[in-house]
Phi, psi and omega in degrees: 000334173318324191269019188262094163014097207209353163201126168105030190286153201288337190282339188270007159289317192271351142293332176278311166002289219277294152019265156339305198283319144004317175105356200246173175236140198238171163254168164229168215345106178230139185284154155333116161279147163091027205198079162287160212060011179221140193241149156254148190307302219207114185240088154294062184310308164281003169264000189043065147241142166252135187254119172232132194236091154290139191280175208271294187299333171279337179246009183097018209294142164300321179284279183275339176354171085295166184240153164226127196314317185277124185053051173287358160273321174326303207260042132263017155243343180244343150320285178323315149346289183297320183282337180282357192288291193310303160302327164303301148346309203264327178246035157253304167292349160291293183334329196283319184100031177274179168223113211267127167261118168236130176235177174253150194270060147233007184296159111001092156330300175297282216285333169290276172324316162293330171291335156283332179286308140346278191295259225349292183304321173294300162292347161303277187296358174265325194275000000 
């Protein structure tokens, strides 16, 4: 598990790519305030929206999740794990007044980025 990726994973070049070319600017893994060890993907710090772009297997995607045959009680506890760490995560930073975006990395890139761009612009225009 170590060797596992944990920042700079290909869906999330490739949302900041379209992001970027976009014209906007971002922060990237910037920690949880108040939450050590966690970090958010994509960060839009004065409108405080958080961008989290989750693997299908690590965070539990409904669609693709997998079980894995070996030592399946292990990873059906660290599986459970990772996703309540998420919802926990997702509604701290709501308490905060962020607007936590989460997708999965088999979404549609183009369809990710515009949807962030979207709440951006949308929250923008509000202010």
């Amino acid at each position: 598990m170590s060797r596992q990726g944990s920042r700079d994973t290909a869906a999330e070049i490739a949302v900041r790519k379209l992001l970027h070319a976009a014209g906007l600017r971002y922060r990237v893994n910037v920690p949880v305030p108040g939450m050590p060890r966690r970090t958010i993907d994509i960060v839009f710090g004065r409108a405080k929206i958080a961008v989290f772009l989750d693997g299908c297997f690590w965070h539990g995607c409904p669609q693709h999740a997998t079980q894995p045959k070996s030592n399946a009680e292990w990873w059906r506890t660290k599986l459970d794990k990772n996703m309540a760490r998420d919802r926990e995560t997702t509604e701290h930073l709501e308490a905060q007044g962020w607007t936590v975006l989460r997708f999965w990395e088999h979404e549609a890139t183009p369809e990710v980025a515009a949807h962030v761009m979207d709440v951006l612009f949308q929250k923008r225009s509000q202010v």
